[in-house]
N, C-alpha and C positions, 0 to 999 in steps of 0.2 A: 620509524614506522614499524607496526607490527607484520611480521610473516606470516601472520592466519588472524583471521579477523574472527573476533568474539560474536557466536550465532546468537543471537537473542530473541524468546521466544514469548509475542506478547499474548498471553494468558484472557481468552476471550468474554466478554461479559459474561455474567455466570455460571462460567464452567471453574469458578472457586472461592464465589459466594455465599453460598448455600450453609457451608461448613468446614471447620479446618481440614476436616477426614477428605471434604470431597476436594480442596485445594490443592491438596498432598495428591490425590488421585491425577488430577488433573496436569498439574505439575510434571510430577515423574512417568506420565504417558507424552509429554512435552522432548523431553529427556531420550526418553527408552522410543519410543517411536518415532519422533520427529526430529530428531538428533538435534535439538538444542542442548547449547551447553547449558546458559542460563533462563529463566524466565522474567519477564515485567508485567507486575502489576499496578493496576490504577487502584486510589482511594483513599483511605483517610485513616484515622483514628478507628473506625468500627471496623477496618478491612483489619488492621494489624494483628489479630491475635491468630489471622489465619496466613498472613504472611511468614511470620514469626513461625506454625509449623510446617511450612514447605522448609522453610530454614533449616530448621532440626529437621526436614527430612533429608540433607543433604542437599539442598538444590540451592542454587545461589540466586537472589532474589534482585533486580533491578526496579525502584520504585519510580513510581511516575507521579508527581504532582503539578498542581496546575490547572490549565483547561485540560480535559480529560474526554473524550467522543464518547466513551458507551456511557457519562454519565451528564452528556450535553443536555437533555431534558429537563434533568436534574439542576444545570447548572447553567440554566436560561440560554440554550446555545453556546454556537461556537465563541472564538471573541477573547480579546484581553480578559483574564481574570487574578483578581487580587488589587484591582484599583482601590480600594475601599481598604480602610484600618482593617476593620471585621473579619472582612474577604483574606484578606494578607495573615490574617493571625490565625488564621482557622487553615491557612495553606501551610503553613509555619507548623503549625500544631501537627498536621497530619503527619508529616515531613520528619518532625519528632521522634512520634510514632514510629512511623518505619526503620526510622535509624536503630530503635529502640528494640526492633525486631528481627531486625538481624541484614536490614539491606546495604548491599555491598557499593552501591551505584546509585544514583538518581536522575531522571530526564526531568526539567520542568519547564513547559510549555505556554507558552504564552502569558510571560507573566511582569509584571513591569520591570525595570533593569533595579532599584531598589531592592526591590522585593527579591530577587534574584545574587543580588550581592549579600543577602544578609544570608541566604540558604549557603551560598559556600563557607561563608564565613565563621558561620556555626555549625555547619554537619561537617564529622570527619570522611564522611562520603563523600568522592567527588560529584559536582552538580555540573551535568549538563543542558543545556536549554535551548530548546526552538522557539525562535521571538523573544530571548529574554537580556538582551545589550551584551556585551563585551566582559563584564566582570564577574568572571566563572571559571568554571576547570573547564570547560569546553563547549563548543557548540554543533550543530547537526541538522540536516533536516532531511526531511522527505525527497527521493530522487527524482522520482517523479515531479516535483513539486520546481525542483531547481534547474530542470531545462523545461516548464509548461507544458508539459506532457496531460496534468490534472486540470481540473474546473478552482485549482486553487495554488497559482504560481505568484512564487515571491516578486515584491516590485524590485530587490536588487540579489545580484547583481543580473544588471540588465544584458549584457554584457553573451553571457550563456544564451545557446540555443531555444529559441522556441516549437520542440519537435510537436504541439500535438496541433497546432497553428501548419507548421506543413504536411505533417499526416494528411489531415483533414485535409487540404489540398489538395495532396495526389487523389486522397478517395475520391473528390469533389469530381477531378480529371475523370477517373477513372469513369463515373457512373454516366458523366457526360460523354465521353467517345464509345459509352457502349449503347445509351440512344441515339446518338449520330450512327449510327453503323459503322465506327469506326476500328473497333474494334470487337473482336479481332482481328490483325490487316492479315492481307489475301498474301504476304509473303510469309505469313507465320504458316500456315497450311502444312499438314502433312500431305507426302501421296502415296501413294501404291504403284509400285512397277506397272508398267502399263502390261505385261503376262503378265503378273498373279492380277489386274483387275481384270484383264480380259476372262482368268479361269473363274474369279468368284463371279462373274456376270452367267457365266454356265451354269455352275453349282445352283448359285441362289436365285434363278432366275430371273432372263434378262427384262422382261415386262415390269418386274414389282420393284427390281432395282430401279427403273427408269421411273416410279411413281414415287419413290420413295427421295429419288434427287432432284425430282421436280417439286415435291410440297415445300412451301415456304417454311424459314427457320425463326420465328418471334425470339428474341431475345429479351428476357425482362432485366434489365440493371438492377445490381443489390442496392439495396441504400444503405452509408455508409453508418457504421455504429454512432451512436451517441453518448459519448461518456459522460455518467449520472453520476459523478461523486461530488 
């Protein structure tokens, strides 16, 4: 096992499509500011020649093929992708590309176990993959993702916690004992030495203090977040 774990910084839809100048930019503000060591890009065959100068800029490039999120629209949503000859050759192609550009690593994402086996088999980059079977340099996913914390938890292994299933719970508890008037309970309370509240009853007068502990306290319960991803 590695003693420091490799930062990897994925490089956000269009902050390195535009141009290889503004890639390079984007990149080494990734680097210099954000203290990644490397960065990952999604894309294909048209991304490469701006992969390829982050490369020459010194910055080590991890490619991502596959299903791809900033180009989900693009690429009919989320979902297996590469089911099809076409789809597989055109993943293969880009993959090419990259290789060809100088990427040191590759993630490939949701993609048949095939299709996945041929990527290790042919790129001298190691291929990692989420969703893509057993036969590869490695696999990974999202943390979130592996104890159900996301709106998008793996079905194995079943096995691992489902934190966002008891979150949600306690929030559930929580917003409920606090329209029960349950909480806060009357042993949480703080108090005041009985002198110093006998002196701020002097101070701050003892009429508006006594108005001010008789007006009822509404309590509105937050309602608890709803995770949209």
């Amino acid at each position: 096992m590695a003693r420091f774990g490799l930062v990897v910084g994925h490089l956000p839809f269009g902050s390195y499509h535009a141009s290889p100048a503004q890639a390079v930019e984007s990149a080494v503000r990734f680097v210099r500011e954000g203290g990644a060591n490397v960065v990952k890009c999604e894309g294909d065959r048209r991304i490469a020649p701006h992969v390829a100068a982050i490369v020459a800029a010194g910055v080590p490039v991890m490619g991502h093929v596959g299903m791809q999120a900033s180009r989900r629209v693009e690429q009919s949503g989320f979902g297996i992708k590469g089911r099809s000859a076409e789809e597989a050759a055109a993943i293969l192609d880009g993959a090419r590309a990259f290789e060809e550009a100088g990427c040191f690593a590759f993630i490939a994402e949701q993609i048949p176990t095939e299709l996945a086996a041929r990527l290790t088999a042919e790129l001298s980059a190691p291929v990692v993959t989420l969703g893509g079977g057993r036969v590869n340099d490695g696999v990974y996913h999202i943390s979130g993702d592996l104890v159900g914390y996301s709106a998008f938890p793996i079905p194995k292994p079943r096995r691992l916690r489902q934190c966002r299933r008891d979150h949600r719970g306690r929030a559930d508890a929580y917003r409920d004992d606090c329209v029960a008037g349950a909480y806060p309970a009357a042993e949480s309370d703080v108090h005041m030495p009985p002198e110093e509240l006998a002196r701020f009853e002097r101070l701050a007068g003892e009429k508006k203090s006594r108005e001010r502990a008789e007006r009822p306290c509404n309590l509105i319960a937050p309602t608890p977040a709803q995770n949209t991803y």
